[in-house]
VOPAGU-2260 file (C-alpha; in pm, 1 decimal, decimal comma):
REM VOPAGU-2260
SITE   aa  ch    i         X         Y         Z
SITE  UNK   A    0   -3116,2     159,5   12645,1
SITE  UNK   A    1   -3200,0     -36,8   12936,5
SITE  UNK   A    2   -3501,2    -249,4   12950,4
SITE  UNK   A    3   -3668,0    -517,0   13143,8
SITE  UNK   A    4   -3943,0    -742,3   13013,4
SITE  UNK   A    5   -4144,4    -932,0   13300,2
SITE  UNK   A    6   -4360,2   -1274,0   13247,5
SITE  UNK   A    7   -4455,6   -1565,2   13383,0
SITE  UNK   A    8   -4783,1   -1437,0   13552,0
SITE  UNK   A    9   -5067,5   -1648,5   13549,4
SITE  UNK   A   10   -5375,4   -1770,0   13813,8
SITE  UNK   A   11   -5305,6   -2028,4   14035,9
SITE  UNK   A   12   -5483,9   -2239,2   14322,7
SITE  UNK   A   13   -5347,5   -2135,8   14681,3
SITE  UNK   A   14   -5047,4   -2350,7   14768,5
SITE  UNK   A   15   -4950,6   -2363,9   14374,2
SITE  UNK   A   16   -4647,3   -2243,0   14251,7
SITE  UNK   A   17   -4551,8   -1985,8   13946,5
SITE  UNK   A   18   -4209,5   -1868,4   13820,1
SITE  UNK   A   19   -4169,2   -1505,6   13709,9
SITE  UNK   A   20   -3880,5   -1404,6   13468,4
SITE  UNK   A   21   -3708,8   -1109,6   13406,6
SITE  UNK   A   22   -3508,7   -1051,3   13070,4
SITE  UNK   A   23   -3261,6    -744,1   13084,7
SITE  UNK   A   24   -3101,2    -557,5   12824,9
SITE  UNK   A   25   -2881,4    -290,3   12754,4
SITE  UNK   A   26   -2671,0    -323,3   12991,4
SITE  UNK   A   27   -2398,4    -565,9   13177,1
SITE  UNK   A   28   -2452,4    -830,2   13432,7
SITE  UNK   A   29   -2239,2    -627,5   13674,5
SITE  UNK   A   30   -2263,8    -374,9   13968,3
SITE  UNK   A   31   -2626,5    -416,6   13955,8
SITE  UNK   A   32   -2969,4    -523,7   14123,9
SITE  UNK   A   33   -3271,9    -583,6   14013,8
SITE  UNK   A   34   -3581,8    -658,1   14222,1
SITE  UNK   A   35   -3939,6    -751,0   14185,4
SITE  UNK   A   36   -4156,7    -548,1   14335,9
SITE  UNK   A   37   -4533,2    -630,8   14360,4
SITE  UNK   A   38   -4913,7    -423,3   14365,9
SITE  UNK   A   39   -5235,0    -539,1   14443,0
SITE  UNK   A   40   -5525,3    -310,1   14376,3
SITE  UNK   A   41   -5534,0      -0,5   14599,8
SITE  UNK   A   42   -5167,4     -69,2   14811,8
SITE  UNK   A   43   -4832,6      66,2   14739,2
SITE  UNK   A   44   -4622,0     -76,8   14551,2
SITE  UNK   A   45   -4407,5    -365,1   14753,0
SITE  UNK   A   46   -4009,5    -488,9   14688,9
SITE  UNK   A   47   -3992,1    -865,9   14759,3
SITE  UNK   A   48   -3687,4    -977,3   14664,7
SITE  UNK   A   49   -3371,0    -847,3   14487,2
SITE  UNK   A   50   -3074,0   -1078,5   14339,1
SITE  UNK   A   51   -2773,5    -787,9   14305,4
SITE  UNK   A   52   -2372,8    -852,7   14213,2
SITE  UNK   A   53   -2149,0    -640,7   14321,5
SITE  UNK   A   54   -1715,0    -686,2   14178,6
SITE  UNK   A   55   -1849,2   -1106,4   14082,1
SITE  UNK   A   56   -2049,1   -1104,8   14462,8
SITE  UNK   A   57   -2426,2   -1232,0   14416,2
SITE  UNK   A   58   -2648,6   -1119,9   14730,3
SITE  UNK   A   59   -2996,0   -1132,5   14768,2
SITE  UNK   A   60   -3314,9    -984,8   14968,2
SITE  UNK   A   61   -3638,4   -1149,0   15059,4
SITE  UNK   A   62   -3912,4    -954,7   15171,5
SITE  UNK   A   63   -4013,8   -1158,2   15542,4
SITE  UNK   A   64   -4361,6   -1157,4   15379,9
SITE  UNK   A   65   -4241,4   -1401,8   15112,7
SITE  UNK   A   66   -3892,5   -1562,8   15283,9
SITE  UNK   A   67   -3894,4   -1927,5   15278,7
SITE  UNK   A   68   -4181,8   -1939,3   15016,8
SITE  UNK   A   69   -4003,3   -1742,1   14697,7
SITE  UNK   A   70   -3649,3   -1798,8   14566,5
SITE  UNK   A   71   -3470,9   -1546,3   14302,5
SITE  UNK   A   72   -3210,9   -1644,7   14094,9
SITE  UNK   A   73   -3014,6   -1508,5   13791,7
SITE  UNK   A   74   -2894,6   -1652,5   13488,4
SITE  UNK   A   75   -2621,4   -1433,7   13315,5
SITE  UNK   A   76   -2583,2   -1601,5   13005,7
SITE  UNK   A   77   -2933,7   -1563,5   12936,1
SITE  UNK   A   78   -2946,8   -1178,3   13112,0
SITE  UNK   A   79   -3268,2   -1326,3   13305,9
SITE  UNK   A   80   -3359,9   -1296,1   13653,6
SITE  UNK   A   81   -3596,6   -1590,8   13807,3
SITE  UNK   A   82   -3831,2   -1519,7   14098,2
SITE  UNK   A   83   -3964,4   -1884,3   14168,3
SITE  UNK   A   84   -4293,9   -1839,9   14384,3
SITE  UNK   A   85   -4425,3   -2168,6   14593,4
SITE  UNK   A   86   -4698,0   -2171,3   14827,8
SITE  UNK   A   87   -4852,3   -1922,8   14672,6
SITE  UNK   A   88   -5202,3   -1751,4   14898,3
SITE  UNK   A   89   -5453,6   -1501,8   14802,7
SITE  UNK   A   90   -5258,9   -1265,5   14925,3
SITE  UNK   A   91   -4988,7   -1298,5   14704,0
SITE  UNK   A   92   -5269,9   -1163,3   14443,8
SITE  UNK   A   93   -5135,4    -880,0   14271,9
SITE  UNK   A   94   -4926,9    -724,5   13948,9
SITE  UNK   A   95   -4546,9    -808,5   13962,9
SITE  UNK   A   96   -4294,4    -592,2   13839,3
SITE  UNK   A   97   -3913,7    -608,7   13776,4
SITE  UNK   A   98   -3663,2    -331,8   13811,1
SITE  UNK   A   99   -3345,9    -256,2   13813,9
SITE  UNK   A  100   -3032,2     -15,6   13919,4
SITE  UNK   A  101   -2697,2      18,5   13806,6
SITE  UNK   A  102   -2430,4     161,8   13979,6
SITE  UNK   A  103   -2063,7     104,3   14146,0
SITE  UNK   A  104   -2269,1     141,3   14526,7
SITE  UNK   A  105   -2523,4     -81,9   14396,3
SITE  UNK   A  106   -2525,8    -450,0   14605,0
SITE  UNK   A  107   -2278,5    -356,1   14814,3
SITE  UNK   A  108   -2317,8    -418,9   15216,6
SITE  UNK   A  109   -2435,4     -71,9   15284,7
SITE  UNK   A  110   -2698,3     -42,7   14991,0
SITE  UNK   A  111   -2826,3    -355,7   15210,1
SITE  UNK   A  112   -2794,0    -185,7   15486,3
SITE  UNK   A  113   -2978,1     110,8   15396,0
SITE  UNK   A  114   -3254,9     -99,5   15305,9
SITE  UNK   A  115   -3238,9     -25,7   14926,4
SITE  UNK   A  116   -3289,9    -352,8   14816,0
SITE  UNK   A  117   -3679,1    -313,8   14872,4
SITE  UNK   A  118   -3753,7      11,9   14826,6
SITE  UNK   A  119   -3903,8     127,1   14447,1
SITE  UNK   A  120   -3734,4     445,6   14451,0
SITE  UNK   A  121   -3417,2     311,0   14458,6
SITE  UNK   A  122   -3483,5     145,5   14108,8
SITE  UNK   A  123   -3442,5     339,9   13778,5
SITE  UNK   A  124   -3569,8     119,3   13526,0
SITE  UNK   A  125   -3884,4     -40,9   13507,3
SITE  UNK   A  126   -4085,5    -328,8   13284,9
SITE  UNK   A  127   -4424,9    -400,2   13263,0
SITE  UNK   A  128   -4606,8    -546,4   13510,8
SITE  UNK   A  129   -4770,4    -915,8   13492,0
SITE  UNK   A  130   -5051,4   -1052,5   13691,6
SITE  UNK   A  131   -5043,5   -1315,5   13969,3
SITE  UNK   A  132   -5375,2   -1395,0   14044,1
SITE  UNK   A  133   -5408,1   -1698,1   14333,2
SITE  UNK   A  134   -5717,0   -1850,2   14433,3
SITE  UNK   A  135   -5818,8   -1995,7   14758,1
């Protein structure tokens, strides 16, 4: 059974940083992606940034809201995912989640291509959401 457990959220002055983590289980650290995805009260939900491997190839995706500002990362031996947020603004405000999706196609130039690396219904598996909260 796959499953993702999300932390790391907290309340922060603007310009602080926070780092979000993402433990998976249940599966193996190969042919897949996972994502964080974000949700402020009463907007969709938002991908901002993906770390996928694909046959050993890491890629990534960065939502241009957050490029330059957040910085994912994956740890294998430790099945964790890292979203490292700095310069955090108000606007960042919201409940993050992690995903993921499995799958030979999965991180592969075309699933990039497609724009599948930000999209939530391109994930299957979900974990609870935890709340970045940023203060001006």
């Amino acid at each position: 059974e796959v499953q993702l457990q999300a932390s790391g959220g907290g309340s922060v002055q603007s310009g602080g940083s926070l780092r979000l983590s993402c433990v998976a289980s249940g599966f193996a650290f190969d042919n897949y992606a996972i994502g964080w995805f974000r949700q402020a009260p009463g907007k969709e939900r938002q991908g901002i940034s993906a770390i996928s491997m694909n046959n050993r190839e890491y890629m990534s995706y960065y939502a241009e809201s957050v490029k330059d500002r957040f910085t994912i990362s994956s740890d294998s031996a430790k099945n964790t995912v890292y979203l490292q947020m700095d310069r955090l603004r108000p606007e960042d405000t919201a409940v993050y989640y992690c995903a993921a999706v499995l799958g030979p196609d999965v991180g592969t130039n075309n699933w990039y291509s497609y724009g599948q690396a930000g999209l939530p219904n391109a994930y299957h598996y979900w974990g609870q959401g935890t709340q970045v909260t940023v203060s001006s």
